[in-house]
C-alpha positions as CSV (number, residue, x, y, z in Angstrom):
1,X,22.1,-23.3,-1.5
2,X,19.4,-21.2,-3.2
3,X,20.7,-18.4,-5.9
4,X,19.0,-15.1,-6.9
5,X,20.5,-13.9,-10.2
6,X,19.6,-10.5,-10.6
7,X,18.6,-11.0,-13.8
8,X,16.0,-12.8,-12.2
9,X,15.1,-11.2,-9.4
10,X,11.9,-10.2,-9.1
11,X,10.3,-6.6,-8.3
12,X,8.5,-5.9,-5.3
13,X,6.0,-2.9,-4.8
14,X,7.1,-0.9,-1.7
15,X,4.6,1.9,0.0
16,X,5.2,5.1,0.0
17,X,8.5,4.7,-2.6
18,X,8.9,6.9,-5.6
19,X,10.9,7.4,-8.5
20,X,11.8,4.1,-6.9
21,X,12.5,0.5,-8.7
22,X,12.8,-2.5,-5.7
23,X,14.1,-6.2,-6.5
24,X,14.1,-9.4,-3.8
25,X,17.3,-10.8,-3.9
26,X,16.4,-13.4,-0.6
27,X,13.9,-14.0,1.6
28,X,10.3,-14.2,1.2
29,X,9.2,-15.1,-2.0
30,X,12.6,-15.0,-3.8
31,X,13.8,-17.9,-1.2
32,X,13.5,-19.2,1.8
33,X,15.3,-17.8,5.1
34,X,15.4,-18.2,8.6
35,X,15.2,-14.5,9.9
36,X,16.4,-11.8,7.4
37,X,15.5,-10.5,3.8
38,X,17.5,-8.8,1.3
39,X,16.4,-5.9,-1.0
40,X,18.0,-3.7,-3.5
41,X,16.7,-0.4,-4.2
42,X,17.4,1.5,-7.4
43,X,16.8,5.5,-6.7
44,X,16.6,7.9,-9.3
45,X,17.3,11.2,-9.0
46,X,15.1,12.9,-7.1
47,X,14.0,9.1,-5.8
48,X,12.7,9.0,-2.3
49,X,10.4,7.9,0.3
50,X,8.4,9.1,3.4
51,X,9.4,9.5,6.9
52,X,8.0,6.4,8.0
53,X,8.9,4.0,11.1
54,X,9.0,0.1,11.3
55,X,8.3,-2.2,14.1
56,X,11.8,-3.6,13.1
57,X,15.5,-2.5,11.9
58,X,16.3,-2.0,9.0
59,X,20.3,-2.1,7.7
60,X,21.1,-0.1,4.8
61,X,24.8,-0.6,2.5
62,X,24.8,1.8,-0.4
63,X,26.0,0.3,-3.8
64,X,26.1,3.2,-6.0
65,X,25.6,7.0,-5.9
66,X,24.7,8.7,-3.0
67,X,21.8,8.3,-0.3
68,X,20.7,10.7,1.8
69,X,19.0,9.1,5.1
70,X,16.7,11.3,7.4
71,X,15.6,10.5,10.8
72,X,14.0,12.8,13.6
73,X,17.3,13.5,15.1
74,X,19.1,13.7,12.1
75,X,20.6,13.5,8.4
76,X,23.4,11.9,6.9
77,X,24.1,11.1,3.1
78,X,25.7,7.9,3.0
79,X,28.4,7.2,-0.6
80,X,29.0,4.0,-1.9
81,X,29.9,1.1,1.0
82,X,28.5,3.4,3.5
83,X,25.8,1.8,5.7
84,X,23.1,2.8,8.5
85,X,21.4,0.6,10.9
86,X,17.7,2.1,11.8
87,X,16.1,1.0,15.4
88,X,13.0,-1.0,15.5
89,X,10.3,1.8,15.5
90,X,13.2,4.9,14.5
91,X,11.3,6.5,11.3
92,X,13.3,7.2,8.0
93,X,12.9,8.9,4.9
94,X,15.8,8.0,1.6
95,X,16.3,9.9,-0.8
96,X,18.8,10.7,-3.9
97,X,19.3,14.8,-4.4
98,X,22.0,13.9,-7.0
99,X,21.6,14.0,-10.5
100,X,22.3,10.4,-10.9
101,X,20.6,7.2,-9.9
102,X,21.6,5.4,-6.8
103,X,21.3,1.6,-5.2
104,X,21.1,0.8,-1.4
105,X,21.0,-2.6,-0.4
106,X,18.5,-3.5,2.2
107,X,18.4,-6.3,5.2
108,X,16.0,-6.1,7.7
109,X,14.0,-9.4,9.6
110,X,11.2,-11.5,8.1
């Protein structure tokens, strides 16, 4: 068994995030898995990122506040236990047009 505390988890720099705070909780260098990775996102408000594709999907589980996903084809604001799975290649932006912060839990493969 390996265990992240998120007291220890460590920060990651993400591209093209801002107003954005990201931690490993598994996978890559915070432990080591098979096929996925875990990532938690804190969002302020006003906290976003581009509209920007990935060569694979991505699953995201809000935590706290409100999220508010954008694709070509569409928007949704996801609230707290919500969740979105993106297609490989499908392009997203996040982003938190609340007045308080937000977390979204991230999974996507290694």
């Amino acid at each position: 068994m390996q265990v992240t505390r998120y007291a220890e988890a460590q920060p990651y720099a993400a591209p093209e995030h801002y107003d954005m705070h990201c931690l490993r909780l598994q996978g890559k260098e915070a432990s080591q898995t098979d096929s996925i990775w875990i990532g938690l996102s804190h969002l302020l408000p006003g906290g976003r990122t581009s509209l920007k594709d990935a060569a694979v999907e991505k699953i995201y589980i809000v935590v706290a506040g409100e999220v508010t996903v954008e694709t070509p084809t569409g928007t949704v604001t996801l609230g707290v236990l919500d969740s979105c799975r993106l297609a490989p290649g499908e392009a997203r932006a996040l982003s938190n047009r609340t007045n308080a912060p937000a977390s979204i839990l991230l999974a996507m493969p290694t």
